[in-house]
C-alpha positions in Angstrom: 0.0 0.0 0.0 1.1 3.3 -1.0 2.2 5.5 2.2 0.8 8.4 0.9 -3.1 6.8 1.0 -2.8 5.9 4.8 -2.4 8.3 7.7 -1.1 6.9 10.7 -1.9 9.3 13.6 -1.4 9.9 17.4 -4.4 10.8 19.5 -4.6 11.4 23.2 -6.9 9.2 24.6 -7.3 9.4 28.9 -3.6 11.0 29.0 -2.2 8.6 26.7 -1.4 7.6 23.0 -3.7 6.1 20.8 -2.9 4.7 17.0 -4.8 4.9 14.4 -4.5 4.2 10.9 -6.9 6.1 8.7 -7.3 5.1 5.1 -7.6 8.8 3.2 -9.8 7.9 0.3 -12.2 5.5 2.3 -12.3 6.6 5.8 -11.8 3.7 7.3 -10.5 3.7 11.3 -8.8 0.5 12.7 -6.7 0.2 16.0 -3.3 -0.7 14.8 -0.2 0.7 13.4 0.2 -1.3 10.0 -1.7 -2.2 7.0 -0.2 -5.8 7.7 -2.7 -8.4 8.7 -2.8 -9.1 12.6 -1.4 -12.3 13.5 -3.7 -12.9 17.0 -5.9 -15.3 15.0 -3.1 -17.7 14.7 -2.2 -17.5 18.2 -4.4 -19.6 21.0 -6.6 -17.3 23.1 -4.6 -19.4 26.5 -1.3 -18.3 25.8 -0.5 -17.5 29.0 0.6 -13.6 29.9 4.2 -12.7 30.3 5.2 -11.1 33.2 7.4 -8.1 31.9 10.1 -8.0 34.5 11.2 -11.2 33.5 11.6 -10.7 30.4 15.2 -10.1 29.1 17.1 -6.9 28.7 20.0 -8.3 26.4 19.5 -6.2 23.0 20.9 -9.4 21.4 17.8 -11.7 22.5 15.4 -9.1 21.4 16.9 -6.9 18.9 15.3 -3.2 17.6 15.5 -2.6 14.4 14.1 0.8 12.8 10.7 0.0 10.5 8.3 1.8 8.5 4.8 2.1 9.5 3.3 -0.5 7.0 6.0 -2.8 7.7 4.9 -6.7 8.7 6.6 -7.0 11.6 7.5 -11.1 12.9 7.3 -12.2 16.3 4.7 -13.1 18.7 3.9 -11.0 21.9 6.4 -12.1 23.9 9.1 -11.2 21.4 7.3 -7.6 20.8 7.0 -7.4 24.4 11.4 -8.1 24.2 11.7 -5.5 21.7 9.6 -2.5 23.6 12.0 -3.3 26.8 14.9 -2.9 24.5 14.1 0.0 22.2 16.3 2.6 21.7 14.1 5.1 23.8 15.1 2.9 27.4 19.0 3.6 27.8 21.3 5.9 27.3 20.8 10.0 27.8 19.0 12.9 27.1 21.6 16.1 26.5 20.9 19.4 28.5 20.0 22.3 26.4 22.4 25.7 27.2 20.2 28.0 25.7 16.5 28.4 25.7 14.5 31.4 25.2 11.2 31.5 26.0 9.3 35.2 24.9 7.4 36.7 27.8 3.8 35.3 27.3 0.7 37.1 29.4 -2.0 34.8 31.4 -4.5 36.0 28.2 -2.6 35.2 25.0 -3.3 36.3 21.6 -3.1 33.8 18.8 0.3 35.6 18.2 1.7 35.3 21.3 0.7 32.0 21.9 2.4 31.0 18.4 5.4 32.6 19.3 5.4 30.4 23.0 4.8 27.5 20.8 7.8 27.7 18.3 10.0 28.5 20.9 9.0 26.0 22.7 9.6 23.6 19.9 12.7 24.6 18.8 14.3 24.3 22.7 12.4 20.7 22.4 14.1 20.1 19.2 17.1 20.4 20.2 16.6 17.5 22.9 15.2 15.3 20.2 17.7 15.8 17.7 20.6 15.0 19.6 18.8 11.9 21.2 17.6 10.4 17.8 20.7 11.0 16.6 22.8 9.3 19.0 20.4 6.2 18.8 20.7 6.0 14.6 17.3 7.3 14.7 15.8 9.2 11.7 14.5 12.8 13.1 12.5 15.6 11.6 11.6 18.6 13.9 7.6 18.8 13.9 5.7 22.0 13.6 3.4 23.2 15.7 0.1 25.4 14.1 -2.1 27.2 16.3 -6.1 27.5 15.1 -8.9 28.5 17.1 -11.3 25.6 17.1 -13.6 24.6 14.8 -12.3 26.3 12.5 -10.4 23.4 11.2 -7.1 24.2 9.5 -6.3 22.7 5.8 -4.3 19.8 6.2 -3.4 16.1 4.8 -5.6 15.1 8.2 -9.7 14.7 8.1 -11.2 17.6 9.4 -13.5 15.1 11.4 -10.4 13.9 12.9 -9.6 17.5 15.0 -10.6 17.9 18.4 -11.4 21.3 21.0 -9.4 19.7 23.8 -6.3 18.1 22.5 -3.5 18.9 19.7 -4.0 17.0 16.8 -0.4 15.4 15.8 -0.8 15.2 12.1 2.3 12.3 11.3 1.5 12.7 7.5 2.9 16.4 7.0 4.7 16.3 10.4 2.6 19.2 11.9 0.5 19.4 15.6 -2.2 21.2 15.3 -2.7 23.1 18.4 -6.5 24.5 19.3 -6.1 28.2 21.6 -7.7 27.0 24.8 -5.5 24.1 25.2 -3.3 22.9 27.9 -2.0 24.1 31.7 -0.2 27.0 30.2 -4.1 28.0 29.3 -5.3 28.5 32.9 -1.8 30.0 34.8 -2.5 32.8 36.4 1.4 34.3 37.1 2.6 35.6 33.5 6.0 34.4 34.6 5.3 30.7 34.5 2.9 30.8 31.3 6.0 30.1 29.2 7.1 26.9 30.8 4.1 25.9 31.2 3.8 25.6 27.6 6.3 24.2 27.4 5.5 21.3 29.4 2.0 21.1 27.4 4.1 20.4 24.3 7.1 18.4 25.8 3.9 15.9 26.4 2.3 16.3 22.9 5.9 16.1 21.3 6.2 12.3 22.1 3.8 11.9 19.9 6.0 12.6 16.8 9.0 11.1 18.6 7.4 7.4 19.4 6.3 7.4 15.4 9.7 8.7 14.0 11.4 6.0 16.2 9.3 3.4 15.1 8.4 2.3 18.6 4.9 3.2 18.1 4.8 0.4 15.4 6.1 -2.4 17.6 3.3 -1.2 20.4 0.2 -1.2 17.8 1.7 -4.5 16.3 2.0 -5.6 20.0 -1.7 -4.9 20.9 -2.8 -6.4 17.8 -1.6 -9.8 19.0 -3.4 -9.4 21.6 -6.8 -8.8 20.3 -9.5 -10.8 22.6 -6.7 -10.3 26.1 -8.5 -6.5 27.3 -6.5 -7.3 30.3 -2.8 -7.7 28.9 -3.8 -5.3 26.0 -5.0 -2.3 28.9 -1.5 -3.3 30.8 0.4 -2.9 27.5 -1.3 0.1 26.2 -0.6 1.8 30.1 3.0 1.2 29.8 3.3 2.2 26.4 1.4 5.8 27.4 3.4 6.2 31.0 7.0 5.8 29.0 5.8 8.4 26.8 4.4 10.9 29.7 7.8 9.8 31.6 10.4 11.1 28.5 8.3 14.3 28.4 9.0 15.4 31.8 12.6 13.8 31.1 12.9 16.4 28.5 11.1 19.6 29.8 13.6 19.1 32.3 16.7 18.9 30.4 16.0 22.7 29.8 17.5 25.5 31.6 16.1 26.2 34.4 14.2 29.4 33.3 12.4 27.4 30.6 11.6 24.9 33.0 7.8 23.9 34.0 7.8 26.1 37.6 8.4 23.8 40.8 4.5 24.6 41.7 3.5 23.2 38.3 5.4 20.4 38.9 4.1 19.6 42.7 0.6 20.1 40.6 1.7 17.7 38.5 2.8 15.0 41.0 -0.3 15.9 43.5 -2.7 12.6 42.6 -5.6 14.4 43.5 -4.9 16.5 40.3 -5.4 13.5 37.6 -8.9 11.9 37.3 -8.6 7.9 37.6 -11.6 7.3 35.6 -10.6 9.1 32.7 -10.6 8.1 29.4 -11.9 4.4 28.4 -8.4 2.6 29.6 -8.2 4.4 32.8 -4.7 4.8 35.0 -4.3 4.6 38.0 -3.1 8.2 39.2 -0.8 7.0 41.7 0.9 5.7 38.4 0.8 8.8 36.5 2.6 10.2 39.3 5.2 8.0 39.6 6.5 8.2 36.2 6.1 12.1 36.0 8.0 11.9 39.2 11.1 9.8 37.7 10.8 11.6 34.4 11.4 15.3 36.4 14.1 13.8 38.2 16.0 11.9 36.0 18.7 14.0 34.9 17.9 13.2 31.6 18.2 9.4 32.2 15.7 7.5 30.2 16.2 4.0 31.7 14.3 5.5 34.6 11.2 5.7 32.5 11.5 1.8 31.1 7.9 1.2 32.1 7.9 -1.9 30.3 10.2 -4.3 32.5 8.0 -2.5 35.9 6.0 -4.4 38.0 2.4 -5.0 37.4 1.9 -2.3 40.5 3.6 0.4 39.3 1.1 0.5 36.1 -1.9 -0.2 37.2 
């Protein structure tokens, strides 16, 4: 199938990442991250689950390897589950950005001003990425990020029908996130001096988003739940740790910023207050004292991503 007829997308669904694959002349929706048939039929419905932390973190039993979108990827669950312990986003560094300038932003933005927050934001963001894609052998192109006032929809290689109010749309096609004025905690600070960080934080979250497809990793996670069509239980635990890693790296990176550009410590204690997050949201809900956790060991790990391997953590710790 021609890449340019399918549209591979990620939505935010209850905090977390959703795939889906939309074909562009027929409209068609399906959960999963190839055109590639699922292989769950083939397996038996009492395989039994495997308990991530035993599984083994030696790249060379369950090796990554950089695929596109439409690729047929081998392997059953376990193997998948290998390869997701093992990707390239689990060891190694992020690098600390020296220069980050964030442009005064007021509590009421224009579209302007909140454009300008944006880009800047991006381009301090980018330079996180770039370096950490590229010291993996990871392919990298800095997204764009497009303000519009919802519903006034903007042109794009996206459906229209696809663009929500509440949530950036992350459009993988032409590389751009959408962003809707209204959206995100740098929308309801009310000190003008942590507005900027706080956007930055909103898209530090988004910007995974792009980072999980151009590393391929979302791939081997919409694969992974594929095989395990007709397990809700294994397929809920797989699609929490796939969307706690993601939230985890974000605060790893809105971090590595200086300290100016920073999300403000308050945000942060916000962020890592369980009362703030909703447990029943979203259809696959998460247990807040899990969101917390990983936001906590993404803000404090100096840029080490091993601390947000959610998927060699106990059952507990992503519930």
């Amino acid at each position: 199938m021609a890449v340019g007829c399918v549209a591979i997308l990620l939505l935010a669904v209850g905090g977390g990442l959703v795939v889906l694959v939309l074909d562009q002349q027929g409209d068609q929706e399906q959960s999963t991250a190839s055109d590639a048939p699922s292989d769950a039929e083939d397996r038996s419905e009492t395989d039994a689950p495997v308990d991530p932390t035993s599984l083994s973190t030696d790249p060379a039993e369950s090796e990554f390897e950089g695929v596109a979108p439409y690729d047929e990827l081998t392997g059953d669950a376990d193997d998948l589950r290998g390869v997701l312990a093992n990707n390239p986003l689990t060891a190694g560094s992020l690098p600390d950005v020296s220069a980050c300038d964030l442009p005064a932003t007021p509590v009421e933005q224009s579209t302007e001003e909140l454009q300008a927050v944006l880009d800047a934001s991006a381009s301090c963001l980018n330079s996180v990425w770039a370096s950490a894609m590229s010291d993996r052998g990871l392919p990298w192109e800095p997204p764009t990020v497009e303000v519009y006032t919802y519903p006034d929809v903007p042109n794009s290689t996206c459906e229209a029908d696809t663009f929500e109010p509440d949530y950036p749309r992350v459009c993988n096609l032409n590389n751009v996130i959408y962003w809707p004025v209204g959206y995100g905690v740098g929308a309801s600070q009310t000190d003008p001096e942590r507005v900027p960080g706080a956007y930055l934080w909103d898209l530090a979250a988004v910007y995974m988003s792009p980072v999980a497809w151009q590393s391929s990793t979302v791939v081997y996670y919409g694969t992974l739940l594929d095989t395990l069509e007709g397990d809700q239980e294994q397929a809920d635990d797989v699609w929490r740790r796939h969307s706690l890693q993601m939230q985890c790296l974000g605060a790893a990176a809105s971090m590595q910023q200086p300290a100016r550009a920073q999300p403000a410590p308050e945000l942060r204690e916000e962020l890592m207050d369980e009362s703030t997050w909703d447990p029943d949201e979203g259809s696959r809900p998460i247990d807040p004292a899990s969101r917390v956790h990983w936001l906590a060991a993404g803000f404090a790990s100096d840029g080490d991503v091993g601390v947000c391997n959610t998927w060699v953590a106990p059952a507990e710790q992503v519930a």
